[in-house]
C-alpha positions as CSV (number, residue, x, y, z in Angstrom):
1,X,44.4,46.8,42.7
2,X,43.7,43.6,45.2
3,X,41.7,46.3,47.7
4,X,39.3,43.4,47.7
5,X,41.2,40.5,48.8
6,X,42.0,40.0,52.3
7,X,45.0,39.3,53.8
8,X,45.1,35.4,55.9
9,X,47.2,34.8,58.7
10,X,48.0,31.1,58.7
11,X,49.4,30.5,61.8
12,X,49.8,27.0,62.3
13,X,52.9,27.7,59.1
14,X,53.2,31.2,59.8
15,X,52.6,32.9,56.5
16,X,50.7,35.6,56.2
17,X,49.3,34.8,52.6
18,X,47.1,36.7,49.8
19,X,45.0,34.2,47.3
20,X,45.3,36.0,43.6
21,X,43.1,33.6,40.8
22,X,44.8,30.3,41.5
23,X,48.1,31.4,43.1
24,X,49.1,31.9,46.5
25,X,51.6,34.6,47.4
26,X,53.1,34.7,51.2
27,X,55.3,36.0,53.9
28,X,57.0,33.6,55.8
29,X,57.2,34.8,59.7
30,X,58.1,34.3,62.9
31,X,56.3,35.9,66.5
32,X,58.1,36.2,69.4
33,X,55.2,38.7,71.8
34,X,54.5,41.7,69.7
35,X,57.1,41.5,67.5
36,X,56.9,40.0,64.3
37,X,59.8,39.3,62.3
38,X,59.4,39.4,58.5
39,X,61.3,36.3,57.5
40,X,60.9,35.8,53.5
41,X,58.1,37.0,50.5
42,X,57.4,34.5,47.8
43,X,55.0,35.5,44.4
44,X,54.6,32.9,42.2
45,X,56.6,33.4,39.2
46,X,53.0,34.2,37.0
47,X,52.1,36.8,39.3
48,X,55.6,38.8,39.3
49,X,55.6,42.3,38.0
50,X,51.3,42.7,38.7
51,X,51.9,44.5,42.3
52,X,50.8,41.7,44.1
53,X,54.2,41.7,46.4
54,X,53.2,45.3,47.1
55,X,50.2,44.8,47.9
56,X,51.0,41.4,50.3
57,X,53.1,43.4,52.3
58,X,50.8,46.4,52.5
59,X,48.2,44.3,53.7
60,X,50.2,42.7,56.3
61,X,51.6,46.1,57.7
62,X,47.8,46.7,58.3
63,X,47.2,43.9,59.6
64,X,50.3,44.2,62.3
65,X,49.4,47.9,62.8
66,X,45.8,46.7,63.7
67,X,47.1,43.8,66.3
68,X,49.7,46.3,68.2
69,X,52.5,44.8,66.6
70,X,55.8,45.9,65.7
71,X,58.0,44.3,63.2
72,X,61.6,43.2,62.4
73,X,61.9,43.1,58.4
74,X,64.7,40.5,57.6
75,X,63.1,40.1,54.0
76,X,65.0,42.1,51.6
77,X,61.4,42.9,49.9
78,X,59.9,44.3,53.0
79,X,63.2,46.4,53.8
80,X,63.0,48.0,49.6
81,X,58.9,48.5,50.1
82,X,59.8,50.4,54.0
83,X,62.6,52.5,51.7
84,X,59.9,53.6,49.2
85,X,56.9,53.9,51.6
86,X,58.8,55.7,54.4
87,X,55.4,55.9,56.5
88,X,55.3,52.3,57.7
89,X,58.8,52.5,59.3
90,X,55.9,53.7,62.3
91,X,56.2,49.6,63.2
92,X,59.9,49.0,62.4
93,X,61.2,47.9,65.7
């Protein structure tokens, strides 16, 4: 559904964020080496229920996956999407 929008890493505020229309959806994180520790997802409240939380945190497992990383999922969002897409937990620390 967002296939076509990339995923940013902001790193100066550590979000990995996803621009949909006018809204900005993000993960708050923190690095420590090649870990990452997935801190908190945010979707503006117009944009809940349209798959765009899926899809942020799809396209930041590919984006970790692609760097090396591994990650530490603290955000209850990121743990339910690793519970219903088993094949990520590849990068679960």
């Amino acid at each position: 559904m967002y296939e076509n929008i990339s995923i940013i890493n902001n790193e100066p505020i550590h979000n990995f964020e996803l621009f949909v229309n006018d809204g900005r959806a993000f993960i708050d994180y923190k690095q420590k080496g090649d870990k990452i520790f997935l801190i908190h997802t945010e979707v503006p409240v117009e944009m809940e229920g349209k798959g765009v939380a899926a899809a942020i945190v799809e396209k930041t497992l590919k984006y970790i996956e692609a760097h090396g990383w591994k990650i530490i999922p603290y955000c209850a969002y990121v743990k339910a999407f690793l519970k219903r897409h088993p094949e990520w937990e590849r990068l679960v620390v």
